[in-house]
C-alpha positions, 0 to 999 in steps of 0.5 A: 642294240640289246637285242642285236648283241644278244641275237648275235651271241647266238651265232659266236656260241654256235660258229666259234665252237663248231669249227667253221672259222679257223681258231689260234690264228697269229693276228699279228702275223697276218696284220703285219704282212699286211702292212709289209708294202715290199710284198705283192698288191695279192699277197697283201690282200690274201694276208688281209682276207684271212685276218677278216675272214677268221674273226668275221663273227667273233668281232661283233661279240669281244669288241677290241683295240685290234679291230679298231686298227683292222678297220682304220685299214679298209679304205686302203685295202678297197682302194688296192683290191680296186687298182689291182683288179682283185675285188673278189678279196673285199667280199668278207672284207665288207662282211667284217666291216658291216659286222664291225658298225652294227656294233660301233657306228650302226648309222653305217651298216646299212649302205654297207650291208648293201655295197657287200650283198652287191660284192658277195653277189658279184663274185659268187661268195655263197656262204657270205651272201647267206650270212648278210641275208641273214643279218638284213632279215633278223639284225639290221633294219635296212630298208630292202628295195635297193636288194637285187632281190632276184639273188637275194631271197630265201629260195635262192639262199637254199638253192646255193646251200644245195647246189653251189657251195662245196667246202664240207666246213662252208655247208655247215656253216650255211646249214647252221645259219639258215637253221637258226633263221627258221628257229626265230621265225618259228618254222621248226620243221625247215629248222629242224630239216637244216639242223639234221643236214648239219648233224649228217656233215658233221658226221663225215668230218667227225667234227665233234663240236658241230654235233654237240651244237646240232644235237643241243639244238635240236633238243632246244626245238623239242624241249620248247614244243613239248617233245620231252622224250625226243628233247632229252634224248637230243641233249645226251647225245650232244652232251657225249659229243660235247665232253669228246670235244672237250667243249665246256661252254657247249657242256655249261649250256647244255646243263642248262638246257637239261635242267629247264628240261626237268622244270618242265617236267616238274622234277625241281631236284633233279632240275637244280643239280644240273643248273648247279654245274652250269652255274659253277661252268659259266661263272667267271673265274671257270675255264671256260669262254669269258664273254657269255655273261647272257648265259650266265644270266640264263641260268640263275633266271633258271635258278630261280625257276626250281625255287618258283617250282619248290613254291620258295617264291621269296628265294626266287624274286631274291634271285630275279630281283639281282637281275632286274637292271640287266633285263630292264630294256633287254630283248634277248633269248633269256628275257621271256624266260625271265620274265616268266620266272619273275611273274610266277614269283609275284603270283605266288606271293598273291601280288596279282597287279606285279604279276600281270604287269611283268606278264605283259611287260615279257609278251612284248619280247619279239622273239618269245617262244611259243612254250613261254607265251603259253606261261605268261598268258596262263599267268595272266588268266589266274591273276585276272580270275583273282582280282574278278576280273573275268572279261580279261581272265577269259581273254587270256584263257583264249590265247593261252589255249590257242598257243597250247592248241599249236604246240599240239600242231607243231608237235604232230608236224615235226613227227610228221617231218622226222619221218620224212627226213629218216625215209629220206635219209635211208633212200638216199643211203640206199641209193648210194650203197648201190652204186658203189655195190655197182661201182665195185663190181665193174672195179673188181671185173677190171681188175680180174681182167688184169690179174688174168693176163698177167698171170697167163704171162707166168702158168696157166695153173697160177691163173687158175688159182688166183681167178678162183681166190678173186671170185671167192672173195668177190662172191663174199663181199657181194653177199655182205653187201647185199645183206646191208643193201636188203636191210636198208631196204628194210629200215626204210620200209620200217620208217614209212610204216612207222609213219602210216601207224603214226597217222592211223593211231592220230586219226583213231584217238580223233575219231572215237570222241568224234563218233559219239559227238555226231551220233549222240546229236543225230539221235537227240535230233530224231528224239522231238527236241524242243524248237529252240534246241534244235538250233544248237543241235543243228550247229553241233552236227555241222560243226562236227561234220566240218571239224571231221574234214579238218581232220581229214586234211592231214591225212588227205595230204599223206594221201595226195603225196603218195598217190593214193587218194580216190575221187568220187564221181557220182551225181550232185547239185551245185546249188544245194552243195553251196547252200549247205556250205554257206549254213554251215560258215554262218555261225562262224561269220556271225560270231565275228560280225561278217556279212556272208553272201553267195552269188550263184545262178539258180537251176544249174544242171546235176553235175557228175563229180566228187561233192565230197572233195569239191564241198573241202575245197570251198570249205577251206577257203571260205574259213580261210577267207572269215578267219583273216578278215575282221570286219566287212563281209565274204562273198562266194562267186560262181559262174558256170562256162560252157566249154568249147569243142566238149559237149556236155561239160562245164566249167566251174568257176569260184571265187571267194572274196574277202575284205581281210588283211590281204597278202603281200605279193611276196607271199602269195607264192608261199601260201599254198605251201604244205605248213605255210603261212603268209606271215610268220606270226599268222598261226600265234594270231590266228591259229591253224597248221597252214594245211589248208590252201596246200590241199586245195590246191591238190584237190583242185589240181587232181580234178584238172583244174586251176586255183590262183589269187590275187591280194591286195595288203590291207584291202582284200583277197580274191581266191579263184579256182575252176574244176571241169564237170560233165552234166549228169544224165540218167543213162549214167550207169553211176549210183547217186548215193544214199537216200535217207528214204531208202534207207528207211526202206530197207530198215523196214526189212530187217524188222526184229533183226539180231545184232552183237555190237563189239566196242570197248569206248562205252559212249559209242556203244550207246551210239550204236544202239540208240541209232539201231534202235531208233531206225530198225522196229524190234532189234534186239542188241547185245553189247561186248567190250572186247574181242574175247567176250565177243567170240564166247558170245556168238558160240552161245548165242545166234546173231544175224549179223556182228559190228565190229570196232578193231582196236580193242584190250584183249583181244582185237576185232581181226582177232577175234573175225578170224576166231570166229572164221575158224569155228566148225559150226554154220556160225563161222559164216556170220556178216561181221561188219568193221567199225572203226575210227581208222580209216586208212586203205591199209586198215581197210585192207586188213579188215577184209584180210581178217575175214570182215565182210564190210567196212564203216568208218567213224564217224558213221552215217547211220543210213550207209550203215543200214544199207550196208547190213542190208545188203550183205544179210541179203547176199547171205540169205539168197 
């Protein structure tokens, strides 16, 4: 019962004050034209209807003697709207009474849940079908079966919103409640998509309320993903709209919100001062709302944070301790920040067994964020390192970096998402000034045309002279219009650049510890390890080469939704490309006890295809498929289908089976959604972005194949996918690749050869010289940090070739190729090579632009390198 009530303060602190249910309204007005039997059966029912719809979330929160009555009138009211043919009035009627027994007779809200979703759906009340939507997802535990579950499912709810709700004041109000819905299932992006619709019709109304609410709310999502900057800036922003509004109650919690805002940034002075004015808004006896004790309750436990944070831990378990009995069984919103206070306190003060118990006690909480679960198991881990017990310490440590590792995630996915919205946002604005700048010009001309007839009526000379004022003016307002129209133009540019630098600057910080990972390994492999080393080595190259693909994954998906990735098509066996793959999941399934095994054909035929993208594709399922499975094995299929009426194509069939958790039917749909998962607790279980099988499903698509599973809960999963190839033959004109022979061949060429390598991270310059050093016989290498000393360096010296990284101090790689470019001697016509963790087309493009010959990307295989400078030093000397 705690939690319902709890969870529904949340709906009267956001709906009251936004202004989405009228407010003062004369209940005794509206009751007694009720009960005034000399009025029409309609009238009667009008004045009902709104009494109802008025208090329809206020009367699960101040439960009082005028509700009581209202609901003693509801089976005269039905019987009424039944015999007069006026059923639509009982829409909200029932939401009220399904609002009024959840609190009073909860025994009785479920049948009526359902007798309302079947009115609300009958007579196309969108907003209340929303709201009961809502309630059976998070509030009221019904059984669903009975649901006509083709109107009633998420999709549809948001299609409504989009399409069939029109009321400025009912699209807040739906935009609100289906925000917060994705806020408890912890879906932040689809929260903060809504949140922001809400914040943009707020604004046509000028409702200042509502963006106070928005704003705090958006502030709420970011200060708990770890996004401080964003979150403080979304907290001024609602603070402003709240004291317009006058809004103390929103006022009171926002300090709040800023005060844990500072906690977390470890700024306890700063946090006090602002929980000190929550505390003295919130306390009875201020003017403010009466009935959020809940946030009053918040922000003492907050309180008590600043003394955990001043190391006062007594004060705080003082503080805490006053609570107790209010959180003892109680589930609410304020409860894991309370119990993280409360086990911060006892660890402070070395009672390690009370710390550990409160840790777990407020783990069980259901609707613990992310942030706060982060605390508890960090709790966790130290009180158990204390007592020596470092089994379960480990444990804790486990999951306290795997919530840290999602955090990480979800910060990168609302970046992500943020830009999107803003491109979103300014296209559509775009769109619009053009079609009034549009709309204009055909008023203007109707209207010219008007003006001149009339005119014509009076003297020619007077039609003369308003036609030349008319375009005068009309020429002025298209010109400020188009200016407005050119800078949208260019905002929108901005926003989509601001997104590219936002994936190229993740994929360089990545990339650069990558490369010196995989090229320390690759050396240390070359250099005669001892026999049981070479194991470990093995698992680190291939870990670091599968970990490189995940990385990949976010930019493949940026690449894939605008268009711009390539496909290889160049020769590859299938056999050898599964046996490389099962290698590389063996560790991983053998560290979870999993039987891995393959059916493949032996002596498939070469295929001409992209391995690269094929070898993710599997990849991507078969990490999925030992990732959500615990016990039992995973199995690779593949079966090879001659395709009739085409000679010499085959269709790849694969199948990927596993004896995992298995997926509900209602979820399949959803899985190979960008940032999807079937379940909402998979990423804190489990881990992952919910990338994964989006790509797949692109890949494949892209290669025009097919992808489809098929799951059963609780048994299993089968993953399908089919991609046509054409059966390789040596006519083809296409280069197979690089051989590591090869490679060897051409090193042998560049015997003695000269090389400035430019790299200010020292780790991957010690990469690039052992690898050189180990492949090419006598090559002397010199080293600069950044762009400067490199350009000085080659005035002074002779190199026969240059490899360059890009993001340097000082100056930069195109800096200093241009530099060199410009420089009046032959040595202005050095090959310079581009190394660099950036490996976007955009980056690639500028290379090139800067005047670089080639391009590698880090990390870097050291065979392509070499064949690269082969290759172009050739090209140089005839």
């Amino acid at each position: 019962m705690n939690r319902v009530i709890l969870i529904i303060i949340y709906l009267l602190i956001h709906f009251a004050p936004l202004g989405l249910v009228a407010e003062n309204t004369n209940h005794n007005t509206l009751f007694n034209a009720w009960k005034n039997k000399t009025s029409s059966p309609k009238e009667r029912l009008e004045a009902f209807y709104d009494l109802v719809y008025n208090n329809v979330t206020t009367s699960l929160y101040v439960h009082s003697d005028a509700h009581d009555l209202w609901y003693a009138e509801l089976d005269d009211v039905t019987k009424l709207a039944v015999q007069t043919n006026n059923e639509s009035y009982l829409t909200r009627v029932f939401l009220f009474k399904t609002n009024y027994e959840n609190v009073v007779y909860p025994e009785r809200a479920c049948a009526t849940a359902l007798r309302a979703i079947d009115l609300a759906v009958d007579h196309k009340d969108y907003v209340t079908q929303l709201k009961l939507f809502f309630y059976l997802k998070i509030l009221i535990p019904c059984p669903l079966e009975n649901i006509r579950t083709k109107e009633f499912t998420l999709d549809k709810m948001r299609f409504n919103i989009a399409n069939r709700i029109n009321k400025v004041n009912e699209r807040m109000e739906a935009e609100s409640i289906i925000g917060y819905y994705f806020v408890m299932k912890s879906k932040y992006p689809e929260a903060i998509k809504h949140l922001t619709n809400l914040v943009e019709l707020a604004k046509k109304i000028r409702n200042n309320r509502a963006l106070g609410v928005a704003y705090e709310d958006l502030g709420t999502i970011h200060s708990d993903i770890g996004n401080y900057n964003e979150a403080q800036s979304y907290f001024e922003k609602s603070l402003h709209w709240a004291k317009r509004a006058n809004d103390s109650l929103t006022i009171g919690r926002l300090y709040m919100g800023i005060s844990r805002l500072y906690l977390r940034l470890e700024n306890p002075q700063k946090a006090l001062r602002y929980i000190d004015s929550s505390i003295y808004i919130l306390s009875p006896g201020s003017k403010t709302y009466k009935e959020c004790d809940e946030c009053l309750k918040k922000a003492l436990t907050d309180k008590a944070g600043v003394y955990n944070m001043k190391k006062q831990y007594t004060k705080a378990l003082q503080e805490l301790l006053r609570m107790r009995s209010y959180y003892a069984d109680n589930f609410s919103a304020g409860n894991e920040f309370y119990y993280s206070e409360l086990a911060t306190a006892y660890l402070g003060l070395k009672q390690m067994g009370l710390a550990i118990k409160v840790a777990e006690k407020g783990l069980l909480n259901p609707n613990v964020q992310l942030n706060e679960s982060k605390r508890k198991y960090e709790i966790l881990y130290l009180a158990w390192s204390d007592l020596g017990n470092y089994k379960k310490a480990f444990e804790a440590y486990q999951k306290f970096i795997s919530i840290k590792d999602t955090l990480w995630k979800f910060r990168n996915v609302q970046e992500v998402t943020r830009l999107e919205l803003e491109s979103n946002f300014t296209n559509e604005s775009l769109k619009n000034k053009l079609e009034y700048t549009e709309k204009l010009n055909t008023e203007k001309s109707n209207r010219n045309i008007f003006i001149a007839f009339a005119i014509m009526a009076f003297t020619l000379v007077i039609a003369l002279f308003y036609r030349v004022q008319f375009m005068r003016k009309t020429q002025l307002a298209l010109e400020e219009k188009n200016l407005l129209i050119e800078a949208e133009k260019e905002r929108a540019k901005t926003s989509e650049k601001a997104k590219q630098q936002f994936l190229a600057n993740m994929s360089h910080e990545i990339r650069t510890p990558m490369n010196a990972i995989k090229g320390m390994t690759d050396i240390l492999l070359r250099r005669n390890p001892q026999k049981a080393q070479i194991a470990y080595l093995d698992a680190i190259k291939k870990s670091s080469a599968s970990l490189l693909i995940i990385i990949n994954d976010i930019l493949d998906i940026s690449k894939i939704e605008s268009d711009k990735i390539e496909l290889e098509r160049i020769p590859f066996s299938l056999n050898e490309l599964i046996r490389n793959v099962h290698v590389l999941m063996q560790f991983k399934s053998e560290e979870k006890g999993l039987e891995l095994k393959t059916i493949v054909p032996e002596n498939i035929p070469l295929l001409m295809g992209d391995p690269n993208r094929l070898r993710q594709i599997i990849i991507n399922l078969v990490s999925n498929a030992i990732k959500f499975t615990e016990q039992g094995s995973v199995t690779t299929v593949l079966k090879v289908i001659e395709v009739e009426n085409e000679k010499d194509v085959l269709k790849a069939m694969f199948t990927i089976i596993d004896t995992g958790i298995g997926i509900e039917d209602g979820n399949i749909e959803r899985i190979f959604n960008s940032f999807e998962q079937a379940y909402s607790d998979t990423s804190h279980r489990f881990g992952g972005t919910g990338l994964g099988l989006s790509i797949s499903k692109k890949l494949v698509n892209l290669q025009k194949g097919d992808i489809w599973v098929e799951s059963e809960k609780g048994v299993g999963s089968k993953f399908h996918f089919t991609i046509p190839y054409t059966i390789y033959k040596t006519s083809d004109d296409l280069d197979s690749g690089i051989s590591q022979e090869n490679s060897i061949n051409m090193a042998s060429e560049l015997e003695g050869l000269s090389v400035l390598v430019v790299e200010d991270n020292a780790f991957n310059a010690v990469v690039v010289q052992d690898e050189l050093k180990d492949i090419i016989a006598g090559v002397s290498i010199i080293t600069a940090k950044n762009g400067l000393i490199a350009l000085e360096l080659v005035k002074q010296h002779h190199f026969d070739i240059v490899l360059m990284d890009v993001q340097m101090p000082v100056m930069n790689g195109f800096e200093a190729t241009k530099a060199i470019r410009a420089l009046d001697t032959d040595k202005r016509k050095i090959p310079v090579i581009a190394m660099t963790a950036n490996v976007l087309n955009e980056e690639i493009e500028n290379c090139y632009k800067a005047g670089m010959n080639e391009f590698i990307g880090k990390p870097f295989d050291s065979h392509k390198l070499i064949q690269k400078m082969y290759w172009l030093l050739k090209t140089q000397n005839g």
